[in-house]
HTML snippet that shows the backbone in 3Dmol.js (N, CA, C, O; Angstrom):
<script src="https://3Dmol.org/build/3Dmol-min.js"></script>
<div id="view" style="width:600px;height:400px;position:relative"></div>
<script>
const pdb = `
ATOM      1  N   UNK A   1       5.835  42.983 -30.982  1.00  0.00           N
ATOM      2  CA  UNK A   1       6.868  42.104 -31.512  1.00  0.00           C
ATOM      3  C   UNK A   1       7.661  41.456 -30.373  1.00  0.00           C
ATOM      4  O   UNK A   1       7.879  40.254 -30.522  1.00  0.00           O
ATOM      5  N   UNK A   2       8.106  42.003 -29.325  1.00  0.00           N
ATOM      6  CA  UNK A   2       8.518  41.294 -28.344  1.00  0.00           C
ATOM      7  C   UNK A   2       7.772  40.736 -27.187  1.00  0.00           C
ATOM      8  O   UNK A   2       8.173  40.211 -26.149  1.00  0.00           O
ATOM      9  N   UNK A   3       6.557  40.993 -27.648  1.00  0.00           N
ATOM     10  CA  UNK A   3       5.466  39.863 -26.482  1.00  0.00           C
ATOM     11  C   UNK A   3       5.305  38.454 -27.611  1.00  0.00           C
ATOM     12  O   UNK A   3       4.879  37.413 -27.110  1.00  0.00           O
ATOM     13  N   UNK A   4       5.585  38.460 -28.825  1.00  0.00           N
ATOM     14  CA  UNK A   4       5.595  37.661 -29.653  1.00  0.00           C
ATOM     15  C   UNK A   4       6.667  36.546 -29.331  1.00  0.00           C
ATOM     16  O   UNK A   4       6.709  35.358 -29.010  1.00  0.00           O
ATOM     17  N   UNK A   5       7.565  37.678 -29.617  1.00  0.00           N
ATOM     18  CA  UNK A   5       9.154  36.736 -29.101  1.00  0.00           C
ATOM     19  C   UNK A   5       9.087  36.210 -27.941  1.00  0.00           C
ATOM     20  O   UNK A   5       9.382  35.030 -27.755  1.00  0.00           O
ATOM     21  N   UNK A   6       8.588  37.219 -26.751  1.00  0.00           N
ATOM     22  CA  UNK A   6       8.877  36.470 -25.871  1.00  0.00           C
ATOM     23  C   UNK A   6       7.655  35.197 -25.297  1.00  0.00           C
ATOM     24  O   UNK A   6       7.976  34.534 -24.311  1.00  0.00           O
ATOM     25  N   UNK A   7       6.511  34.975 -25.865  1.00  0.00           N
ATOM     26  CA  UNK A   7       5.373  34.134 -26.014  1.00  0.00           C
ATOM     27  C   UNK A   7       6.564  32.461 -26.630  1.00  0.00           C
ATOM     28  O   UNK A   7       6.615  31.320 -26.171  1.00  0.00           O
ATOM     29  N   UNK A   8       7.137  32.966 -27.520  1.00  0.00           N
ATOM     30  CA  UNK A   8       7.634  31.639 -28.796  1.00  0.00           C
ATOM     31  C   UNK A   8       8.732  31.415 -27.806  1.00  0.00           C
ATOM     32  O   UNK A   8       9.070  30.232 -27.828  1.00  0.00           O
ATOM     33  N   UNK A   9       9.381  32.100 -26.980  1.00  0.00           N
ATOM     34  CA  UNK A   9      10.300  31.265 -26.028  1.00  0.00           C
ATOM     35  C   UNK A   9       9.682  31.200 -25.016  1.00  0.00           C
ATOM     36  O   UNK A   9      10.178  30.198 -24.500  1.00  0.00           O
ATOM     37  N   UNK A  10       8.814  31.616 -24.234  1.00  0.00           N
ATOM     38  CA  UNK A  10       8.084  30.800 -23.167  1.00  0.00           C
ATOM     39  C   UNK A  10       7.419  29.371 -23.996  1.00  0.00           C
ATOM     40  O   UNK A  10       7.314  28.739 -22.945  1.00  0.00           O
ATOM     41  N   UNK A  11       7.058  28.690 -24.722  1.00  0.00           N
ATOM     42  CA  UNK A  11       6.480  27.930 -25.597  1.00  0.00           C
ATOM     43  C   UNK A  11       7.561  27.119 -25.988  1.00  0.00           C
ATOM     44  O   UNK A  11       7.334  25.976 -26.385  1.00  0.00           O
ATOM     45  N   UNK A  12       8.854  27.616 -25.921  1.00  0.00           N
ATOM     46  CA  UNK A  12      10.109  26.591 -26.342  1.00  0.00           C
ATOM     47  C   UNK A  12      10.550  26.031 -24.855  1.00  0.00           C
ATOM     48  O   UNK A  12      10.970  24.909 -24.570  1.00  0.00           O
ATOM     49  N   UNK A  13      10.334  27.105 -24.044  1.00  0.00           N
ATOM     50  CA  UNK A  13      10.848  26.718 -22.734  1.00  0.00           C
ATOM     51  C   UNK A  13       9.893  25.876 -21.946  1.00  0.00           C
ATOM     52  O   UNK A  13      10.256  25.397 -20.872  1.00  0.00           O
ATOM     53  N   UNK A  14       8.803  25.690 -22.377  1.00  0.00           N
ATOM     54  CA  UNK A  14       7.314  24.915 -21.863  1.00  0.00           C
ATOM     55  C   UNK A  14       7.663  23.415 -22.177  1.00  0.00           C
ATOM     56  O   UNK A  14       7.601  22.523 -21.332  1.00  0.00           O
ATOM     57  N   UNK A  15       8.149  23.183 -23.874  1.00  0.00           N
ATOM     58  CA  UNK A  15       8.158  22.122 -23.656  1.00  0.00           C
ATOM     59  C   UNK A  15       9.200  20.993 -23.313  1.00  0.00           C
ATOM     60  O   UNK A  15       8.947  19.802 -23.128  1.00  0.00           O
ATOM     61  N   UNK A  16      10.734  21.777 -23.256  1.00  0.00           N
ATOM     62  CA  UNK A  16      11.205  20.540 -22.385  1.00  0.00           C
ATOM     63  C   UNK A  16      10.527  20.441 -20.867  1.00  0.00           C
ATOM     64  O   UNK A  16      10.189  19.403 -20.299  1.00  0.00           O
ATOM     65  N   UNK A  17      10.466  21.207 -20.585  1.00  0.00           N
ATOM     66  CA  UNK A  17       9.431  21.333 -19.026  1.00  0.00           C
ATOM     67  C   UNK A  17       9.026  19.905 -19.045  1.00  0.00           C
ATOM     68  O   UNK A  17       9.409  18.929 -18.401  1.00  0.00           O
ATOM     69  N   UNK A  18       7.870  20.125 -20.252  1.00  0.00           N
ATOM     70  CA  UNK A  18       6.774  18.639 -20.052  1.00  0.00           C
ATOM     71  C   UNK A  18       7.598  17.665 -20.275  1.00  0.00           C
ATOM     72  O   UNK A  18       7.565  16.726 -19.479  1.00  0.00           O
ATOM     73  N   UNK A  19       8.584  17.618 -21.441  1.00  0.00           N
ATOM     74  CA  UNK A  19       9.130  16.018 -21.873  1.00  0.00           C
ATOM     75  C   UNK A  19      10.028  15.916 -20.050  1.00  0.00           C
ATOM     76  O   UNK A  19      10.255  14.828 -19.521  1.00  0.00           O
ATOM     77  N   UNK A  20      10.275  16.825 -19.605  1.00  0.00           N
ATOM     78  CA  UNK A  20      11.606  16.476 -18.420  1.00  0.00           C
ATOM     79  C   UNK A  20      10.567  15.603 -17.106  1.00  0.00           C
ATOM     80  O   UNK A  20      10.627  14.517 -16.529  1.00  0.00           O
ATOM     81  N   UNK A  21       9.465  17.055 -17.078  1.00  0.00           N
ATOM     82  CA  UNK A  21       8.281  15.880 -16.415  1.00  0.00           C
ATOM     83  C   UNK A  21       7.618  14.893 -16.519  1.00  0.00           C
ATOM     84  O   UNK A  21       7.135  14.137 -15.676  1.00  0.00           O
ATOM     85  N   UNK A  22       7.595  14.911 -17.762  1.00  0.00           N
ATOM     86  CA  UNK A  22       7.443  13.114 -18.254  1.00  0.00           C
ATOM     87  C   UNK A  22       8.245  12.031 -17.737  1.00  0.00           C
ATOM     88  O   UNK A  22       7.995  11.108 -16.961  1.00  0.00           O
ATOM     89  N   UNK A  23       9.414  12.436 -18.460  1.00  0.00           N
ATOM     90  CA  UNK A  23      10.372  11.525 -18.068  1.00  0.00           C
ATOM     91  C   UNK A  23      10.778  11.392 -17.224  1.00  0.00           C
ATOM     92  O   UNK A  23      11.688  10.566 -17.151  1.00  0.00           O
ATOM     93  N   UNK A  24      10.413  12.029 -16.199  1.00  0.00           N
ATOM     94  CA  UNK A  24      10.828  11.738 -14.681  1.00  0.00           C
ATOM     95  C   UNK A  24       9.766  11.088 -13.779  1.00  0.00           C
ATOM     96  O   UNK A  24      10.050  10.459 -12.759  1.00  0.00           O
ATOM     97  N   UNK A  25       8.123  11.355 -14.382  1.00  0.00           N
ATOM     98  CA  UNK A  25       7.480  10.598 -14.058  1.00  0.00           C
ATOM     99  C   UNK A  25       7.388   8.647 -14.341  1.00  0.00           C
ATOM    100  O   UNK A  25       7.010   7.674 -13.688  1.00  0.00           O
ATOM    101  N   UNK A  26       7.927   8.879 -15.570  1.00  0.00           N
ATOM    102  CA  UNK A  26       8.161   7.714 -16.168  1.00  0.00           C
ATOM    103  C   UNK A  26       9.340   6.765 -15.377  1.00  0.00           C
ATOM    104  O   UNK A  26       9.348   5.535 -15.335  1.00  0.00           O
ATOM    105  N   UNK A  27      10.133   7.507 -14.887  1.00  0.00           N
ATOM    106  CA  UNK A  27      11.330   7.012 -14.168  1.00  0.00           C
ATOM    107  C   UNK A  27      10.973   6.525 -12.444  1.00  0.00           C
ATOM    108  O   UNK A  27      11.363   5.543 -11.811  1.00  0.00           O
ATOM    109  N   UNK A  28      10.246   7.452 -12.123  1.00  0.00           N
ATOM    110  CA  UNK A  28       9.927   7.350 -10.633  1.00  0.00           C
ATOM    111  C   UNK A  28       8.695   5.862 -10.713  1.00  0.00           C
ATOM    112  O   UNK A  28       8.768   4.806 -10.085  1.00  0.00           O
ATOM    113  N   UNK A  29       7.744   6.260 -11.616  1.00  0.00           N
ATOM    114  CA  UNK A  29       6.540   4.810 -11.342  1.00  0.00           C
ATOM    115  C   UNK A  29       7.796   3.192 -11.670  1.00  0.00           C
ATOM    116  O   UNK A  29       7.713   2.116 -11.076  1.00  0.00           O
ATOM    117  N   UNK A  30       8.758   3.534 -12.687  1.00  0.00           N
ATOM    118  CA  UNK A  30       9.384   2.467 -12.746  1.00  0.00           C
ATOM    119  C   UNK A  30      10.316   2.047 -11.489  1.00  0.00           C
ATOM    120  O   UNK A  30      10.362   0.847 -11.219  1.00  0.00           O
ATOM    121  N   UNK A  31      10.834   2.682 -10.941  1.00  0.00           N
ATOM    122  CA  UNK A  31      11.626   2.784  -9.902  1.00  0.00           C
ATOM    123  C   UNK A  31      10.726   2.363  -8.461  1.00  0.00           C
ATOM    124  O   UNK A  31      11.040   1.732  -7.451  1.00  0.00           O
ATOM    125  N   UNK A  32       9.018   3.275  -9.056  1.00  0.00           N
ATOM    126  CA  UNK A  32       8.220   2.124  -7.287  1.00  0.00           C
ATOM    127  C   UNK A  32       7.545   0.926  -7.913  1.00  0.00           C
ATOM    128  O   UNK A  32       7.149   0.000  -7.205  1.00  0.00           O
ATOM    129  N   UNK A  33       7.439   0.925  -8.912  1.00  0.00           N
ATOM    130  CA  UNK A  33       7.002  -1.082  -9.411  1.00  0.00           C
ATOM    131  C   UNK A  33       7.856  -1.689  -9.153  1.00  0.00           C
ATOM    132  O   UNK A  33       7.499  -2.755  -8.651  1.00  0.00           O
ATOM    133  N   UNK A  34       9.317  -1.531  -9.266  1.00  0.00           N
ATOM    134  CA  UNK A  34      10.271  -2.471  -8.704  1.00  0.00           C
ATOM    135  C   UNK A  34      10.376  -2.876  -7.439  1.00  0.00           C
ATOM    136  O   UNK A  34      10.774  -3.986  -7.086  1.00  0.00           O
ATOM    137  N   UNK A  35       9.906  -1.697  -6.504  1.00  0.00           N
ATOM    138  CA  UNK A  35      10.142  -2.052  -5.012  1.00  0.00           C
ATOM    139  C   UNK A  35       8.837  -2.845  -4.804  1.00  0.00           C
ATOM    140  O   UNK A  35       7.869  -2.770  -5.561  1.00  0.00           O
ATOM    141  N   UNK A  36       8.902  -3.531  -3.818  1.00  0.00           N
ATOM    142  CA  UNK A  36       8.052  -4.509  -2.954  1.00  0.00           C
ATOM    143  C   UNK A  36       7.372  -4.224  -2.268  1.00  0.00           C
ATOM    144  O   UNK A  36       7.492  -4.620  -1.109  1.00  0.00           O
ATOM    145  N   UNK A  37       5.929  -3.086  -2.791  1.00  0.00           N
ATOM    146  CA  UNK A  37       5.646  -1.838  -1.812  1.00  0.00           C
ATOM    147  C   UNK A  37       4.066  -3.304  -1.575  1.00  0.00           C
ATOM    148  O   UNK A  37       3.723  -4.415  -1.979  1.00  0.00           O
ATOM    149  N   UNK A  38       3.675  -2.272  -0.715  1.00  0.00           N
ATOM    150  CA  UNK A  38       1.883  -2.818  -0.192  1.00  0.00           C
ATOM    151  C   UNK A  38       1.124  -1.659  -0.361  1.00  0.00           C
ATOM    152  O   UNK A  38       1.596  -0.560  -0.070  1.00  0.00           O
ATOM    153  N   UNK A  39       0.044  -1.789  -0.782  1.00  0.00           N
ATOM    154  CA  UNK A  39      -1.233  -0.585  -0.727  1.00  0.00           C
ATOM    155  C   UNK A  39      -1.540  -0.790   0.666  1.00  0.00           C
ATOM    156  O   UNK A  39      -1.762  -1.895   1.162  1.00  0.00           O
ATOM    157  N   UNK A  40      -1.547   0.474   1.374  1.00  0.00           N
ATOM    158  CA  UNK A  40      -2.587   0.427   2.379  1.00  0.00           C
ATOM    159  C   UNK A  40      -3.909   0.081   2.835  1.00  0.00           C
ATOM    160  O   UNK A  40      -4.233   0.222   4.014  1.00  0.00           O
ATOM    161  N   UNK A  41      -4.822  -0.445   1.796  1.00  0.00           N
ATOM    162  CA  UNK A  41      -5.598  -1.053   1.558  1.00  0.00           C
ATOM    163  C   UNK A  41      -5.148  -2.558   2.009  1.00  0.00           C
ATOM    164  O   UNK A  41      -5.500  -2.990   3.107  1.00  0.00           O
ATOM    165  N   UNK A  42      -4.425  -3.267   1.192  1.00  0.00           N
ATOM    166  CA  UNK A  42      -4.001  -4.199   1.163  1.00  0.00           C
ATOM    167  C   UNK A  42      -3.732  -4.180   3.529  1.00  0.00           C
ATOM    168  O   UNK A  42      -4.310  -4.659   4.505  1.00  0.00           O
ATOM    169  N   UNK A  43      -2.790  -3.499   3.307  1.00  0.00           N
ATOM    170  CA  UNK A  43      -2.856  -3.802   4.933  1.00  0.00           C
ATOM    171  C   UNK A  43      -3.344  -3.623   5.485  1.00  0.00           C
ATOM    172  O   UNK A  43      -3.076  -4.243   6.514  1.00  0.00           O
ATOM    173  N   UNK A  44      -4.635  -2.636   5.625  1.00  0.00           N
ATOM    174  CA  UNK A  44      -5.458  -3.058   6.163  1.00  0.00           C
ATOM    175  C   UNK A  44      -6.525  -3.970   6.321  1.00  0.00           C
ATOM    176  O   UNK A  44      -7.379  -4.054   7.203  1.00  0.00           O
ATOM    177  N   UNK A  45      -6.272  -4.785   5.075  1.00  0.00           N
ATOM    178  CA  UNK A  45      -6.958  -6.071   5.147  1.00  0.00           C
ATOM    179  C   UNK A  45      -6.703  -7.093   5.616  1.00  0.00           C
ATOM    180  O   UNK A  45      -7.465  -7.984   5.990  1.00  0.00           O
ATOM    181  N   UNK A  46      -5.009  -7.006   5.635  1.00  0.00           N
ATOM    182  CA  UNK A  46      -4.670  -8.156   6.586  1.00  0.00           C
ATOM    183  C   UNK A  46      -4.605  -7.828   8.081  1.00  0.00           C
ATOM    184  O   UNK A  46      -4.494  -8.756   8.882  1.00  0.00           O
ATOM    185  N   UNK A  47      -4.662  -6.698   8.453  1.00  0.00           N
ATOM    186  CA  UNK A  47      -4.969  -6.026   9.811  1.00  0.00           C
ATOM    187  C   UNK A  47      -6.398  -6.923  10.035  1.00  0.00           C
ATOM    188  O   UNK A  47      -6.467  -7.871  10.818  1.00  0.00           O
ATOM    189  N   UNK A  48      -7.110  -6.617   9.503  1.00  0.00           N
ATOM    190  CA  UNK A  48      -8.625  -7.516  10.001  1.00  0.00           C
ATOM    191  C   UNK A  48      -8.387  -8.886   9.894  1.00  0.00           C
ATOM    192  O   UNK A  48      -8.284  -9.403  11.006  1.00  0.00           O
ATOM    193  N   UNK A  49      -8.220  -9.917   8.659  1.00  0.00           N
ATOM    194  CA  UNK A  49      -7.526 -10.931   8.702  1.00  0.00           C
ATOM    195  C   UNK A  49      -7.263 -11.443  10.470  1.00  0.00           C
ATOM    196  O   UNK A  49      -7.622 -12.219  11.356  1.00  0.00           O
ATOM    197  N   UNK A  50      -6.428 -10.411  10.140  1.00  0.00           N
ATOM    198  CA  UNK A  50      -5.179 -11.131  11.818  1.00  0.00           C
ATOM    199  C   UNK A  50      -5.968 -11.113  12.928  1.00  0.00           C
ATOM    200  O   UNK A  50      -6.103 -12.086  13.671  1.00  0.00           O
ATOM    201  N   UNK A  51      -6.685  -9.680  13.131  1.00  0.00           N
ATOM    202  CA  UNK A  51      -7.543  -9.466  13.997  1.00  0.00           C
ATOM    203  C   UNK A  51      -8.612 -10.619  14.208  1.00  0.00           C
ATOM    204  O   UNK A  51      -8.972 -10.757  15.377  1.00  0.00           O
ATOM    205  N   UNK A  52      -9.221 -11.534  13.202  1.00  0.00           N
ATOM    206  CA  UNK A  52     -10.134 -12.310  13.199  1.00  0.00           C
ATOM    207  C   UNK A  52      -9.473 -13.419  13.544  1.00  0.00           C
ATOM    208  O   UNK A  52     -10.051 -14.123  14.372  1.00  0.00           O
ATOM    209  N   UNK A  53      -8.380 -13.801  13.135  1.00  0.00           N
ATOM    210  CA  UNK A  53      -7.716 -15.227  13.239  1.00  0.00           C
ATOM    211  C   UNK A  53      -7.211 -15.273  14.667  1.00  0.00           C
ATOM    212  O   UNK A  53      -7.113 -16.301  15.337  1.00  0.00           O
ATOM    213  N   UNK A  54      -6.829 -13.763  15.149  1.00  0.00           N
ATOM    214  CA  UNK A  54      -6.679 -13.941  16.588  1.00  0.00           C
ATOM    215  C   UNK A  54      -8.021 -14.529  17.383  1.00  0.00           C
ATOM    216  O   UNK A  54      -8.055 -15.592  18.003  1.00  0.00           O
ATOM    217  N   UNK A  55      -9.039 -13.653  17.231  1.00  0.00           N
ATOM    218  CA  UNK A  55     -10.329 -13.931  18.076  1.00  0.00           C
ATOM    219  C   UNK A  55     -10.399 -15.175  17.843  1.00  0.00           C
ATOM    220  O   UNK A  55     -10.224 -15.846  18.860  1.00  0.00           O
ATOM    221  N   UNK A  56     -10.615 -15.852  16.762  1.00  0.00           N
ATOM    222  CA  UNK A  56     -10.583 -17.336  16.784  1.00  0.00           C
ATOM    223  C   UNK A  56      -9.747 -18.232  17.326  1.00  0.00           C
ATOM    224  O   UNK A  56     -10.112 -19.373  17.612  1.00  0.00           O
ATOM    225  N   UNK A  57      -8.738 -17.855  17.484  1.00  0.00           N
ATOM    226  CA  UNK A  57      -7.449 -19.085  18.221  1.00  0.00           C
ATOM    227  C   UNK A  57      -7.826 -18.699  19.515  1.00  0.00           C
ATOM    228  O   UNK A  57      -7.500 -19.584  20.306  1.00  0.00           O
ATOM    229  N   UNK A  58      -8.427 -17.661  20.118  1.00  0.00           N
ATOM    230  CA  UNK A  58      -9.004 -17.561  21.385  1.00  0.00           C
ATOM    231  C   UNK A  58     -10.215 -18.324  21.893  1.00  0.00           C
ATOM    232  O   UNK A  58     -10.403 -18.785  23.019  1.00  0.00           O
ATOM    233  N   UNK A  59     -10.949 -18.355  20.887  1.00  0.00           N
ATOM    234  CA  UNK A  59     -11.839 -19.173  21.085  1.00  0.00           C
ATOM    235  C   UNK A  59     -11.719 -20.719  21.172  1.00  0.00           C
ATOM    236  O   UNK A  59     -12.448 -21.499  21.784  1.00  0.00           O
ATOM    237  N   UNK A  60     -10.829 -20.926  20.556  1.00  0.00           N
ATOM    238  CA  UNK A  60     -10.500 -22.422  20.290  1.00  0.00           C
ATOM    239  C   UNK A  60      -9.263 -22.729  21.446  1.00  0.00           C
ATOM    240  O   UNK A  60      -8.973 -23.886  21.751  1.00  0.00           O
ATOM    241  N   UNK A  61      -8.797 -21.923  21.853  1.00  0.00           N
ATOM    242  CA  UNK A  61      -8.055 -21.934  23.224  1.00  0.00           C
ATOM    243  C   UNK A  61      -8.984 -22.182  24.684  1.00  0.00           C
ATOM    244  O   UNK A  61      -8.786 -22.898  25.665  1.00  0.00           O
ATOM    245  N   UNK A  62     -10.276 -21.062  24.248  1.00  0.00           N
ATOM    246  CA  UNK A  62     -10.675 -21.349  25.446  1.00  0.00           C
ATOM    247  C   UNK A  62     -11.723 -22.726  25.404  1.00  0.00           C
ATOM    248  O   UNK A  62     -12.236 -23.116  26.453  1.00  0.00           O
ATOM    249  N   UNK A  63     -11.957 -23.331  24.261  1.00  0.00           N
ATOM    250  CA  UNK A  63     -12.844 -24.226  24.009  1.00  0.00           C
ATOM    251  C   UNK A  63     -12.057 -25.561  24.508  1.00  0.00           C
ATOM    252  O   UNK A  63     -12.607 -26.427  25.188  1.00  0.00           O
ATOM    253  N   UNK A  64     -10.557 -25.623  24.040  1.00  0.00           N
ATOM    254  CA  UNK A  64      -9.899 -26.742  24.498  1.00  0.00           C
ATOM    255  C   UNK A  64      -9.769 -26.800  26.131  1.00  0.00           C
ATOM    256  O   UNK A  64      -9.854 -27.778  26.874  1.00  0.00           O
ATOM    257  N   UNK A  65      -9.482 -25.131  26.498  1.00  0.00           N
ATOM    258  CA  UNK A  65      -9.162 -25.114  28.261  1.00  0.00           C
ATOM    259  C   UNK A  65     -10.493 -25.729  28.885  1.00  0.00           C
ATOM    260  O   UNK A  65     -10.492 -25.926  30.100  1.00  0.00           O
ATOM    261  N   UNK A  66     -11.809 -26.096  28.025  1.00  0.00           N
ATOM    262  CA  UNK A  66     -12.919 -26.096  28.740  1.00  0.00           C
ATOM    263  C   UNK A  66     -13.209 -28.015  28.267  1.00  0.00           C
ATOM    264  O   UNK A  66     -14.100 -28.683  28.793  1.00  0.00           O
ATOM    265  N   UNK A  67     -12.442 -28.445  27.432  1.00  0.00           N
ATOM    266  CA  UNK A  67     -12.019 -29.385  27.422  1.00  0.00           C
ATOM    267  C   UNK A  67     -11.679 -29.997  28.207  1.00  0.00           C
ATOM    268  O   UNK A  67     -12.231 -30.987  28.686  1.00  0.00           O
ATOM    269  N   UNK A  68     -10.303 -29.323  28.596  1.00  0.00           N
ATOM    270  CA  UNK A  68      -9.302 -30.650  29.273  1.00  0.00           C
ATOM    271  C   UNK A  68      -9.548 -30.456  30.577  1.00  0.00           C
ATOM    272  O   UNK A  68      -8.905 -31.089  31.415  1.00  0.00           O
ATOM    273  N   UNK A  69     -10.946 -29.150  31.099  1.00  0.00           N
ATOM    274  CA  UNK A  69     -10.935 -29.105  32.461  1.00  0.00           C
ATOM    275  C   UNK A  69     -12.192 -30.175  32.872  1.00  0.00           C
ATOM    276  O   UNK A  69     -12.218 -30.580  34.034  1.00  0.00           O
ATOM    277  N   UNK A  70     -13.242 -30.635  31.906  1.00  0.00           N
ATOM    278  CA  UNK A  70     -13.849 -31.717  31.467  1.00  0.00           C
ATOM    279  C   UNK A  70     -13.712 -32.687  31.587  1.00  0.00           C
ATOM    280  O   UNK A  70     -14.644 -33.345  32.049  1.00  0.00           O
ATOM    281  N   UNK A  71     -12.190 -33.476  31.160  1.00  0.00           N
ATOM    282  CA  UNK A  71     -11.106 -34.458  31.357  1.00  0.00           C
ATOM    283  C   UNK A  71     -10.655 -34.182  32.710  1.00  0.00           C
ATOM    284  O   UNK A  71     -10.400 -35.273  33.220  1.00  0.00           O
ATOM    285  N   UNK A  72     -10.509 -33.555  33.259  1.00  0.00           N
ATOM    286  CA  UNK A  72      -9.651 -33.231  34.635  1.00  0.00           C
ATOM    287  C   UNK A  72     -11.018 -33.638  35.840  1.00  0.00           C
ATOM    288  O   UNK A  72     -10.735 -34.274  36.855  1.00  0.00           O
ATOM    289  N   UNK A  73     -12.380 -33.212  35.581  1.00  0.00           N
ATOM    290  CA  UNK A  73     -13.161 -33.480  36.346  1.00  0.00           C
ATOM    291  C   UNK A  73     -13.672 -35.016  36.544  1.00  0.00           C
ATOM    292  O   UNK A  73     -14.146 -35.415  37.607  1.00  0.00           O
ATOM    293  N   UNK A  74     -13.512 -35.827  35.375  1.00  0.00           N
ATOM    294  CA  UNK A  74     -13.937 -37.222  34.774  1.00  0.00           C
ATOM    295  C   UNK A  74     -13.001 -38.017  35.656  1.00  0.00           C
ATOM    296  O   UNK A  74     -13.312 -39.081  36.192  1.00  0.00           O
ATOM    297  N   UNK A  75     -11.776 -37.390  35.767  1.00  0.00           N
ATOM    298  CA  UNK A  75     -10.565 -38.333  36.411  1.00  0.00           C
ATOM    299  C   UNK A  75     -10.784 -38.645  38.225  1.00  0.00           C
ATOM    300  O   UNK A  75      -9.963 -39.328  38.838  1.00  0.00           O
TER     301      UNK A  75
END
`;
const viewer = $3Dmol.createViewer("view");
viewer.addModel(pdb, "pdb");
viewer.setStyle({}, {cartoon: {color: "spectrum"}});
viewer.zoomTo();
viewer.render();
</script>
């Protein structure tokens, strides 16, 4: 009789547990959709992005330096 009783209040005490963890889960995902977060994914995609757009303005740096040294020899 009192593993009974005490079963029906572990079982009362279980479930605000869940509704409190609910609702606090519910509170926290609302609280990070609001912020202005990035997936790490996401940055690391623009990590490569950048990485590529750099190599290219290098290239096109050194393509113009090979340019105007072109122009410089003509003169």
């Amino acid at each position: 009789m009192i593993e009974t009783l005490l079963q029906a209040i572990l079982e009362q005490v279980e479930q605000p547990k869940s509704d409190l963890e609910h609702n606090l889960r519910a509170l926290l995902n609302e609280a990070v959709s609001k912020m202005d977060l990035v997936s790490r994914d996401e940055i690391e995609r623009q990590k490569t992005a950048l990485a590529n757009a750099n190599l290219r303005l290098n290239e096109l740096l050194n393509h113009v330096e090979a340019l105007e040294q072109k122009l410089q020899n003509k003169k």
